[in-house]
N, C-alpha and C positions, 0 to 999 in steps of 0.2 A: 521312557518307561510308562509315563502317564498315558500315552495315545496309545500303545498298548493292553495297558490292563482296559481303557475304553474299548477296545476292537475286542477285547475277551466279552467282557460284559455283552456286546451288542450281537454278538457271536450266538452267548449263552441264551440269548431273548430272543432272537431267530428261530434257535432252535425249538424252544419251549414256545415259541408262536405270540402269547397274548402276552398282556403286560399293563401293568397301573403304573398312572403317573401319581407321585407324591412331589410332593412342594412345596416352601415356605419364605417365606423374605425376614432378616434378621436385619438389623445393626451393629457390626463391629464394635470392636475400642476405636478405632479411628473415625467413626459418627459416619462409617459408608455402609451403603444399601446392597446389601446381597442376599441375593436367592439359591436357596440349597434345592438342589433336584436328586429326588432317589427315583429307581424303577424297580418296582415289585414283581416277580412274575413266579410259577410252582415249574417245577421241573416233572419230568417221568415219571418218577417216582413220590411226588404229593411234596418235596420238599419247597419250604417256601425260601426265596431269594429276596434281599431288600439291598440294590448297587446304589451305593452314593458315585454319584458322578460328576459333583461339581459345585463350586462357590462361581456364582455368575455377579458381576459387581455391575450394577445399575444406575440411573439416573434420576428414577424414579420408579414407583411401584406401584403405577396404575396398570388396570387390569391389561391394556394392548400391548405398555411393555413387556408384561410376564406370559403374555402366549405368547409373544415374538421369539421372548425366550427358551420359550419349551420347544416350540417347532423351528427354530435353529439347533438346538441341541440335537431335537430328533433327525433332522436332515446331514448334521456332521456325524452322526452315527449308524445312519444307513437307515432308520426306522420309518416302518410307515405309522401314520394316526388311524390309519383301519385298522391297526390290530389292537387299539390300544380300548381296552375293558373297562378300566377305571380311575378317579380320578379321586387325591382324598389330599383335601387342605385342610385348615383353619377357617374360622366360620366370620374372619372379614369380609368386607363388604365388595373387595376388589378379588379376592377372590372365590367366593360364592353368593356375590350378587347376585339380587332376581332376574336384572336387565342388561347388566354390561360387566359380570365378574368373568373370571378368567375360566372358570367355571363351563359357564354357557357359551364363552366362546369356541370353548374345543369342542361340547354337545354340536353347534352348528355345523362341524364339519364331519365329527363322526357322534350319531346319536345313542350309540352302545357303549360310549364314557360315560358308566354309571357313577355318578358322583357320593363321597362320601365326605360326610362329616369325620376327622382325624379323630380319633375316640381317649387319645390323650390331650386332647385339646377339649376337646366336651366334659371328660370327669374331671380336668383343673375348673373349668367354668361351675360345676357343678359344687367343687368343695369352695370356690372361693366363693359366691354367694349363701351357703350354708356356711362357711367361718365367720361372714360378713353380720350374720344373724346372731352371733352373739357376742357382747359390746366388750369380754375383755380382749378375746379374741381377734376382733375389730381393732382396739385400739391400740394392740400390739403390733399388728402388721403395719396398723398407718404410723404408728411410730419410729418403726424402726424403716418404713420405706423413707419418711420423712429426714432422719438421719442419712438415709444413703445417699438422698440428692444433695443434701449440704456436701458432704464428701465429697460425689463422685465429681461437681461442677465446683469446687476449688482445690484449684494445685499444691496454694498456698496450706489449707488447711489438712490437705493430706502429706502434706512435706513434714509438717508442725506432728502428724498423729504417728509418724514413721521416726520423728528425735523421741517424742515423749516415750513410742514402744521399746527404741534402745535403751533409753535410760531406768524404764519402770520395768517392764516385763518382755525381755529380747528373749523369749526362748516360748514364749504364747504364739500360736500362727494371728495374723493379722486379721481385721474385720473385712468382712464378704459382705460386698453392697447386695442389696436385696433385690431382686426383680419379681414385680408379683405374679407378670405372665409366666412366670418358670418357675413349677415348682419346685425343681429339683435340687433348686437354693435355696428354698426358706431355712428350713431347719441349720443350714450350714451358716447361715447371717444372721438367726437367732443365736445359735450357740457362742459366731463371734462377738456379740455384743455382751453375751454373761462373762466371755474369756477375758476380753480387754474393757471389761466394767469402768474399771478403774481409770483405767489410760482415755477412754471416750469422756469422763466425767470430768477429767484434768483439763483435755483438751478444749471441751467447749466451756469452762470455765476460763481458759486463756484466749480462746476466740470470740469471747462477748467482752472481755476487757480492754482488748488490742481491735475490733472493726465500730466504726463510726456509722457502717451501716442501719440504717432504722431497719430497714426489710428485711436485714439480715439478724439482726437481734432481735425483731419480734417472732423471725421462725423460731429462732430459740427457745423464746419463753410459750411459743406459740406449739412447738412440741411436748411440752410436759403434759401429764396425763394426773389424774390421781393419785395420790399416793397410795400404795401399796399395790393398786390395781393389777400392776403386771407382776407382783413377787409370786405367784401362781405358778404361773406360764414360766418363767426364765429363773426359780430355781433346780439348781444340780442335784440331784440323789446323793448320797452318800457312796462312795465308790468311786464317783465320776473322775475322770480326768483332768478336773479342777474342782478344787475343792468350797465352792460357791456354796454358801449358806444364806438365808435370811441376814445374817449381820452383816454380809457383806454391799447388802440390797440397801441398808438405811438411809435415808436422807441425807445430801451432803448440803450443809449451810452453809453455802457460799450465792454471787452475784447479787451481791446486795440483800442479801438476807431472804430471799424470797423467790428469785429466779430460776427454777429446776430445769436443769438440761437435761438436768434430768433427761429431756423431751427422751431421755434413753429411761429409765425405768424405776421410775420413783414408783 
């Protein structure tokens, strides 16, 4: 089925003649490197086409792997790189380098891949250095990224936040690690942090009593922010589908009288 709906697509680009490459390199859950390729192309009638064609898993994601990648693609699909118009990534350096991005390597071979800056890639760059400018804002996101990496790199402490959510709040959806290049998370890792308030604040109160860790206990103390600073930002309206107030934000006195893991939103 897969090589087919390919032979449609490459059909469909045949037909329609010209075509942009688009492309991006991610990281799985399983910490492997793969490259997504779509091709753009307008049909007859002005309609635009955007084909996903593929998860390509790599060894690495310098810029000769990732043209090796596009033009084995394009040769398992019958395509030439003389038809191909355009090219639009992310504004890494592997692939829209001045000198050796993946970029200029396909301009060498055909010079009418007019290259584009991804324009959802440039308005995330654009908000997250204007959020960056002002410091609650700031300090929320590095808050709550800083929560995600304690999470996401221990098993143990997400094992620990999966007993506490049966026992405290089994019917809240779970916390959504944050990633800041995606925006399409934040709000959804924001809102889990006001859902399981409660259960994150138990948690790292049981995770700074139980690790002997120093490095890991200074993140802890080392995520707290101000007090009140984020009660702004990460209260719920009235309405909301948790019923999140101000009193529910208040200071919890615990880890020694003074420790806020807070680093979630004192």
């Amino acid at each position: 089925m897969a090589l087919c709906i390919l032979g449609k697509v490459a059909s469909d680009i045949k037909t329609n003649k010209f075509f942009t490459i688009m492309a991006d390199e991610t990281t799985d859950k399983s910490n492997q490197e793969q490259v997504v390729l779509v091709f753009r192309h307008v049909d007859k009638d002005l309609n635009v086409h955007e084909d996903f064609v593929g998860f390509h898993r790599v060894h690495s994601i310098d810029a000769t792997t990732l043209t090796s990648v596009i033009e084995d693609t394009l040769l398992r699909m019958n395509l030439s790189l003389s038809q191909c118009r355009g090219q639009c990534y992310d504004g890494a350096s592997n692939m829209t380098g001045a000198k050796c991005g993946v970029a200029n390597n396909i301009l060498a071979k055909e010079m009418r891949a007019v290259v584009t800056h991804c324009y959802g890639h440039a308005l995330n760059l654009a908000v997250g250095d204007c959020v960056r400018q002002c410091k609650v804002l700031r300090n929320t996101m590095d808050t709550v990224h800083e929560v995600s990496k304690l999470m996401k790199y221990s098993p143990k402490r997400d094992s620990t936040l999966q007993t506490l959510k049966e026992e405290m709040s089994p019917d809240i959806p779970g916390f959504r690690v944050l990633c800041p290049t995606r925006w399409t998370v934040r709000a959804a890792s924001l809102r889990s942090v006001i859902d399981n308030y409660t259960v994150l604040q138990t948690l790292w109160d049981t995770c700074y009593e139980q690790t002997n860790d120093l490095d890991i206990r200074s993140r802890i103390v080392g995520s707290a922010v101000p007090d009140g600073e984020l009660r702004p930002l990460l209260w719920c309206p009235p309405g909301s589908h948790h019923p999140a107030t101000y009193r529910q934000l208040e200071p919890h006195p615990t880890i020694e009288g003074h420790v806020r893991i807070r680093g979630l939103l004192q």
